[in-house]
N, C-alpha and C positions, 0 to 999 in steps of 0.2 A: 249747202243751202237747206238740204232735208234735217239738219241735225238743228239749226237756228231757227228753224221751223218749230220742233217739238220744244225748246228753249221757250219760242214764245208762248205755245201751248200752255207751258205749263204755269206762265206767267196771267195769260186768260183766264185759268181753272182756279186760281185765286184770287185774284180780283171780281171774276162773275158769281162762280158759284159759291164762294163763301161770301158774297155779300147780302143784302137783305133779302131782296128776290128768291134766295134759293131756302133761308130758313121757315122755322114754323113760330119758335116761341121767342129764342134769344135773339135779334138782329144781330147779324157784325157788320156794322156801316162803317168801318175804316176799310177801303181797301184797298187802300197799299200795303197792308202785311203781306206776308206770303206762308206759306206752310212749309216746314224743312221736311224735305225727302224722308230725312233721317226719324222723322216721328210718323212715318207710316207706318200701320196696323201690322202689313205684310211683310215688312222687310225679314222680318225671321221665318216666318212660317213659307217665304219662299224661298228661302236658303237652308233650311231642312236638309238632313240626309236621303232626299226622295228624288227620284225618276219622274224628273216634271214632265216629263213626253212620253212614261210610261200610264198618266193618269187619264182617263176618262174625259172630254172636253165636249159637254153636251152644248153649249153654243152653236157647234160648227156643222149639226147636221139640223136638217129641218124635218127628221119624224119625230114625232114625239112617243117618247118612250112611255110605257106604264105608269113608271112612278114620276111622271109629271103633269101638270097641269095647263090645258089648255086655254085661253081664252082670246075671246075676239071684240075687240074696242072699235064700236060704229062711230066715226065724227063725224063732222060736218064735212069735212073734206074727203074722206071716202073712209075705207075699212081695214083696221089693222090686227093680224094675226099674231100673238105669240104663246108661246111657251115659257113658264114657271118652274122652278127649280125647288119641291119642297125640300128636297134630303140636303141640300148645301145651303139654304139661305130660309128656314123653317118659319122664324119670325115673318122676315120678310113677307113670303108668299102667304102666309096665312091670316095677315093684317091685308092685303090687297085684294085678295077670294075673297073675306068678308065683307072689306067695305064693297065689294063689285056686287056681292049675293044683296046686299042690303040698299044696294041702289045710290051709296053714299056718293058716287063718281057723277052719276047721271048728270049732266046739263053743264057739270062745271066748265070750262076753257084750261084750255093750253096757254098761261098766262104769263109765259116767259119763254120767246122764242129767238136764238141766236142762230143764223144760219151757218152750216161748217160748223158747229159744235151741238148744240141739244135741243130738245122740246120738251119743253117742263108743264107739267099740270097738278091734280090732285089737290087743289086749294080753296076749299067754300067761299073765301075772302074777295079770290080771283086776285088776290094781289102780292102772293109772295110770303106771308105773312101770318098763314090762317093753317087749319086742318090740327087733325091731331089722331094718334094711332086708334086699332078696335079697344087697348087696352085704358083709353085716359090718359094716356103719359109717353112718354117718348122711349124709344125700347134702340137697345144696343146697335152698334154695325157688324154687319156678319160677311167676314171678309173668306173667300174659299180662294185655294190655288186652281181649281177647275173653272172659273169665272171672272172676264176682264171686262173691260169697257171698250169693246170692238164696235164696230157699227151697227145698229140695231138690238145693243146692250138694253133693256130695261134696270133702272136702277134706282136707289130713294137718294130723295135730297132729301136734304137736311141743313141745320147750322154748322155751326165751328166744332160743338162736342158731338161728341159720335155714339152719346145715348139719347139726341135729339131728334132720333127717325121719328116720325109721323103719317101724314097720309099724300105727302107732294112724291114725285116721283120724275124721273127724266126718262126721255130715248135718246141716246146720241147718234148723234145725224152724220157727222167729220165724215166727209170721203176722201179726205188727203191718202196720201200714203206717211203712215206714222209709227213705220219700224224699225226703220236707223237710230241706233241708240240705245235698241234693245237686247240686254245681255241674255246668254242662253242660259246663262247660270239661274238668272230671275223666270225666265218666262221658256213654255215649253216652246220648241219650234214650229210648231204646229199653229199656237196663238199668233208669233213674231209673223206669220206668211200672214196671218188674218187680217194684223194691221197694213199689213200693204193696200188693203180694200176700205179701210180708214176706222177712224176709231180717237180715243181719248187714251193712251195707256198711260198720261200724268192723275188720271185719278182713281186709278187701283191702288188699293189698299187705306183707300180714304172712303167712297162709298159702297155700298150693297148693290152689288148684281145680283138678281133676281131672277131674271127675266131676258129672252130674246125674243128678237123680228124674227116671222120667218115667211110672214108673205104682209103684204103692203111699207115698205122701204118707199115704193114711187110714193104715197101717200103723204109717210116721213118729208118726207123731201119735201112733198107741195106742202108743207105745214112751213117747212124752212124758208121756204119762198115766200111769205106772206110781211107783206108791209108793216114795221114796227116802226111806236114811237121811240124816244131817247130813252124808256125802262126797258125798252123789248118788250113790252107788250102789245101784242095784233092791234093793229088800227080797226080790223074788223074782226070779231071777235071764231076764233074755230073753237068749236065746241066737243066735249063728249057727250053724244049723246043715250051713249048704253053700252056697257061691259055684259057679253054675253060669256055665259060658263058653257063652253063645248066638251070639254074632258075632266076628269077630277082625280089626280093621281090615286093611284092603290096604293096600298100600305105594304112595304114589303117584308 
């Protein structure tokens, strides 16, 4: 049952998140395609001659270390904490510090809300469709083996090509248990126990983990909970209302 489960998971992450909802500039409104396993970013660099359980797995503790960055997203539904990864996801973290220092985020909504799977926002448009990186242009996916799509993943959407990052982003919300299926050879065992507590692991090696929860998940949740139309869009609209900078990674 748990293995038909992530079957269909991975059948939702292509159909939801690569359709228009989740890009900035290219829509792909066909969706029924699907994306082969086999053209994921990761598949090599997690098959490496490396000690995947020997490497560092900063998701899975909630101090924040030196070299990372902290910050704290007020919504309208209460307060969410996490942590930034600049040494593994550089781009990433440092297009989302600045649109947050520059107040780019303020007021926008969570404009694509699927419960048991994510909370999307980052979009001026408010419709899926809009935003764009600090750089003008859409910047690569930066895929690390220290970083998966566990629950309270912070991470960028994007389009279909994977130099289409911009300024949208997700939390994945899944509190399934979604680690049956998951080979030791691909993922440390450390991550594999993580998914037990829920998570996405069909869109590693397709999006940028950035970012973790490490305090307001209840928040997460009440964000999942909220009544959408037929786009997933909040009937009533949750807001961000301000990205605070509490830590700023040191350079090491």
């Amino acid at each position: 049952m748990k293995t038909k489960k992530l079957l269909l998971s991975m059948g939702l992450v292509a159909t939801l998140l690569f359709a228009a909802g989740c890009n900035q500039s290219e829509p792909k409104t066909n969706t029924s395609e699907t994306t082969s396993s086999t053209e994921k970013t990761t598949e090599s660099s997690t098959k490496e001659s490396v000690d995947l359980n020997a490497l560092p797995l900063p998701q899975l503790s909630n101090e924040v270390a030196a070299n990372e960055d902290l910050v704290e997203m007020v919504t309208s539904k209460g307060t969410i904490k996490m942590k930034l990864f600049p040494e593994l996801a550089p781009k990433a973290v440092e297009n989302f510090m600045t649109h947050a220092k520059d107040g780019y985020y303020d007021g926008l909504t969570f404009h694509r809300v699927i419960k048991d799977f994510m909370i999307q926002g980052g979009d001026p448009k408010g419709d899926g469709t809009g935003g764009e990186s600090i750089w003008g242009k859409g910047f690569e996916t930066e895929i690390s083996n220290q970083l998966y799509n566990i629950r309270g993943a912070l991470s960028m959407a994007r389009a279909q090509d994977p130099n289409s990052n911009g300024s949208q982003f997700f939390i994945v919300q899944n509190s399934d248990d979604m680690h049956d299926g998951l080979l030791k050879d691909d993922y440390p065992q450390a991550i594999i126990n993580a998914y037990k507590n829920g998570g996405y692991p069909s869109l590693d090696g397709e999006y940028t983990v950035f970012g973790q929860v490490i305090e307001g998940m209840d928040v997460v949740d009440k964000i999942a909970e909220v009544e959408t139309d037929a786009s997933d869009k909040p009937k009533e609209a949750v807001k961000i209302e301000k990205i605070n900078i509490l830590q700023e990674a040191k350079e090491s």
